[in-house]
C-alpha positions in Angstrom: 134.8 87.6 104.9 134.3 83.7 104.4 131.6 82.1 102.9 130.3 81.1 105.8 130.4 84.3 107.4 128.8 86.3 104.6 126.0 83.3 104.2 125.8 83.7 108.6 125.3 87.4 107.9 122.5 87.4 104.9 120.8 84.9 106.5 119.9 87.2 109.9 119.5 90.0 107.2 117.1 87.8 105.5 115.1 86.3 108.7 114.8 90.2 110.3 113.5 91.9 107.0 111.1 88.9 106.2 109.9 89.5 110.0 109.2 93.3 109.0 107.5 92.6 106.0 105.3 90.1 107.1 104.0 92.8 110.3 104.1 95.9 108.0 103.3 94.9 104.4 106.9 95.9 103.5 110.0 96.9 104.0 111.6 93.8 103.1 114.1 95.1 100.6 114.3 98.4 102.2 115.6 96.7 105.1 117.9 93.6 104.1 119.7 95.5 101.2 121.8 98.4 103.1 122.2 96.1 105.4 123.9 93.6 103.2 125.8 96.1 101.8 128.7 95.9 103.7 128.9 91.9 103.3 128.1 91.6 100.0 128.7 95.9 97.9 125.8 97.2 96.7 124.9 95.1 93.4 125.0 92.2 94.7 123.0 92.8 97.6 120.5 94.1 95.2 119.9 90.7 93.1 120.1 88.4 96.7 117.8 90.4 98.0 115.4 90.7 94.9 115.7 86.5 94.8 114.8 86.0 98.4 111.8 88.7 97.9 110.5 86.6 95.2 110.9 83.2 97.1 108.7 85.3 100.1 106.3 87.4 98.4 104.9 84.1 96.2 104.3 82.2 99.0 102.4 84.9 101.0 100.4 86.0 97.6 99.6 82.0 97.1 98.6 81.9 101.4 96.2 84.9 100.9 95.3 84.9 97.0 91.7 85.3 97.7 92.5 89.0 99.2 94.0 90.5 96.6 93.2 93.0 94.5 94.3 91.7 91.5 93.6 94.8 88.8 95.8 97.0 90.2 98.6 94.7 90.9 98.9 93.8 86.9 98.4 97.7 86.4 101.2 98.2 88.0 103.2 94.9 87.0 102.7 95.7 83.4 104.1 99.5 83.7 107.1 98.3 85.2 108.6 96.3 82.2 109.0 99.8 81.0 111.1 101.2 83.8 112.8 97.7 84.6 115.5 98.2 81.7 115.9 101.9 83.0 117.2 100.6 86.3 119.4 97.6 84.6 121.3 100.3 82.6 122.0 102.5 86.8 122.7 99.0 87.8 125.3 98.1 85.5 126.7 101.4 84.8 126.7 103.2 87.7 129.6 103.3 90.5 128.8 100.7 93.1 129.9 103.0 95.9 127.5 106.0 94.3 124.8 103.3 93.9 125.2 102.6 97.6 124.9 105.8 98.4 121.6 106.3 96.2 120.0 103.3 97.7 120.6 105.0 101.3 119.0 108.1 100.5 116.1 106.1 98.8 115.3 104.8 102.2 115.5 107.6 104.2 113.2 109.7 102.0 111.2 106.6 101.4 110.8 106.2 104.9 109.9 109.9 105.6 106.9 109.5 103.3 105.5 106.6 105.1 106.0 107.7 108.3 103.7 111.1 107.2 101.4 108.9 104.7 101.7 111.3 102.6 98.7 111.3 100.8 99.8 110.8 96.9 96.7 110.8 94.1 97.8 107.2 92.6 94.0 106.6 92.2 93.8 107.2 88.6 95.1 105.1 85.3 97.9 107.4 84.6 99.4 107.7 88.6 99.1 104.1 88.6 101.3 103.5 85.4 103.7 106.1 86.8 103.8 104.1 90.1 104.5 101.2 87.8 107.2 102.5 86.0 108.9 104.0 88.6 108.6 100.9 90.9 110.5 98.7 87.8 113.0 101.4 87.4 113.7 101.2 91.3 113.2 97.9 91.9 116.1 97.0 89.1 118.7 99.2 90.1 118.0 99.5 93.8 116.2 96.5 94.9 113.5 99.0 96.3 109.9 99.1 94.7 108.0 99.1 97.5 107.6 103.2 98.0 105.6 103.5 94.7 103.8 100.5 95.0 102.9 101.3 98.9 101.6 104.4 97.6 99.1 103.1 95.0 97.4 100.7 97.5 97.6 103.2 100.4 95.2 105.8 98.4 92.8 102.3 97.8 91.5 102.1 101.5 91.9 98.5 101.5 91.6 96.8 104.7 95.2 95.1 106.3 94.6 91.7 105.0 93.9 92.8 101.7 96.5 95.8 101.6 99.4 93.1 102.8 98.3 90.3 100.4 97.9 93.0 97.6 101.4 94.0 98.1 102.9 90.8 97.9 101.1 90.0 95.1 102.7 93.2 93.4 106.1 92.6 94.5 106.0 88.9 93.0 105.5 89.9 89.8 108.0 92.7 89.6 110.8 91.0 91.4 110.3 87.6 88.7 110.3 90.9 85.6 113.4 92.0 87.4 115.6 88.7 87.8 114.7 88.1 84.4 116.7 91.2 83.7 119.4 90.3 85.9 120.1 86.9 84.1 119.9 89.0 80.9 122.8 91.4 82.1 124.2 87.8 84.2 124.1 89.7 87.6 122.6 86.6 88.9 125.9 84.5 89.5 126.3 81.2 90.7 127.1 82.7 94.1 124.5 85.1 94.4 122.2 82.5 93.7 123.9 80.2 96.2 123.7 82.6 99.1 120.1 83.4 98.1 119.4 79.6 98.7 121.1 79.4 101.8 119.2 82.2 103.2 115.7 80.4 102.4 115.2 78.9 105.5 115.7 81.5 107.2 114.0 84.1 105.5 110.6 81.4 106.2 111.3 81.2 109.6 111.5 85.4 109.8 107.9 85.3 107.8 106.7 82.8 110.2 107.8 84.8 113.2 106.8 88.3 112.0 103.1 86.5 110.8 102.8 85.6 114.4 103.2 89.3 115.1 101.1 90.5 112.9 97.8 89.3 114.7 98.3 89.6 117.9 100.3 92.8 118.4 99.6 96.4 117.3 100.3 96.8 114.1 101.2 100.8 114.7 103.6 100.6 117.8 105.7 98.1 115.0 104.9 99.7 112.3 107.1 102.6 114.0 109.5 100.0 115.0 109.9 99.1 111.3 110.4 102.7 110.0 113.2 103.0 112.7 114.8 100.2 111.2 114.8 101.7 107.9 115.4 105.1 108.7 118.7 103.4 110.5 119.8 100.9 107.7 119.2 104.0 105.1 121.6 105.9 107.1 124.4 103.0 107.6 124.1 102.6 103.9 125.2 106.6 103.1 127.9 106.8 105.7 129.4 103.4 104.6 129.1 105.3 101.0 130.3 108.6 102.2 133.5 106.8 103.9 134.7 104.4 100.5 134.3 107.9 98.5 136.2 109.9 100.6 138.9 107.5 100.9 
């Protein structure tokens, strides 16, 4: 595929997911990186989308800074620079194919859980540094934190403004901690970062879009729509695994 093909292809990846996270709080890198799988194989795909989470995420937390809750967000940024080399080490070491097909059945069974709100006791100091840890340790090899972090403010009863603008906040942190790592182990190529530009326009107008959305629709009937989008892109990403293994 061309360069302009592939940059065609992130971009709409990048403008859809930014769309879903802005209705449902997340989702962004659950979405965009199966899908960019097949453009761009599975590491790469993990470091775009990580770049273009950052660019999103600071501009919502600086937008709705007054809303979030700020001690659990460092809680949980701070216990991720534990697990953050954990998933550098999967990242670099690990089959991209087999990392492919990790990432799609991180989805699905990530997906599963919020679809049931599985009620997970994250309330205390230890199940938030858990959360933390594992969030790094995802985040870094997968591209995917948002499950444990989800979890941590789901069991906090904030209102939508605050849970959304908490999120972002927590994503922020953990996906600046990550690149970090991936200019360490230099999975943060020219390229990547080029395509990662590109897609920055697009990825505003997607926020912009979803925003929109986001007060003046119910949030549940999309918030279904989004897990149906994951749930698909989780299973796109394991067959396109299961096929390059078998052959």
């Amino acid at each position: 595929m061309s360069l302009l093909l592939t940059a065609i292809a992130v971009c709409i990846i990048a403008a859809l997911a930014a769309a879903a996270q802005a209705v449902s709080g997340f989702g962004f890198a659950m979405l965009s990186v199966p899908l960019m799988i097949p453009v761009l194989g599975a590491p790469s795909s993990v470091v775009v989308a990580t770049v273009l989470g950052l660019v999103l995420t600071i501009g919502s937390t600086i937008a709705e800074r007054r809303a979030v809750e700020w001690r659990p967000v460092f809680a949980l940024s701070g216990a991720a620079l534990v697990g953050i080399p954990i998933g550098l080490a999967v990242l670099q070491f690990l089959d991209p194919h087999w990392l492919s097909l990790v990432i799609g059945v991180v989805v699905i069974g990530a997906t599963v859980l919020l679809a049931r709100r599985t009620p997970l006791q994250l309330e205390s100091r230890r199940g938030i540094v858990a959360a933390g840890v594992l969030s790094g340790a995802m985040l870094s090899s997968t591209g995917m934190n948002g499950p444990p972090v989800v979890a941590v403010f789901q069991t906090r009863g904030l209102r939508p403004v605050a849970f959304r603008a908490s999120l972002q906040a927590a994503f922020a942190i953990q996906d600046l901690l990550a690149i970090i790592g991936f200019v360490f182990v230099a999975r943060l190529t020219p390229q990547v970062g080029l395509l990662a530009l590109i897609a920055v326009p697009a990825l505003v107008l997607g926020w912009w879009l979803g925003d929109r959305l986001f007060h003046r629709i119910g949030q549940g009937a999309f918030r279904w729509i989004v897990l149906g989008m994951l749930l698909l892109s989780g299973l796109l990403a394991i067959i396109q695994a299961a096929v390059q293994l078998s052959g």
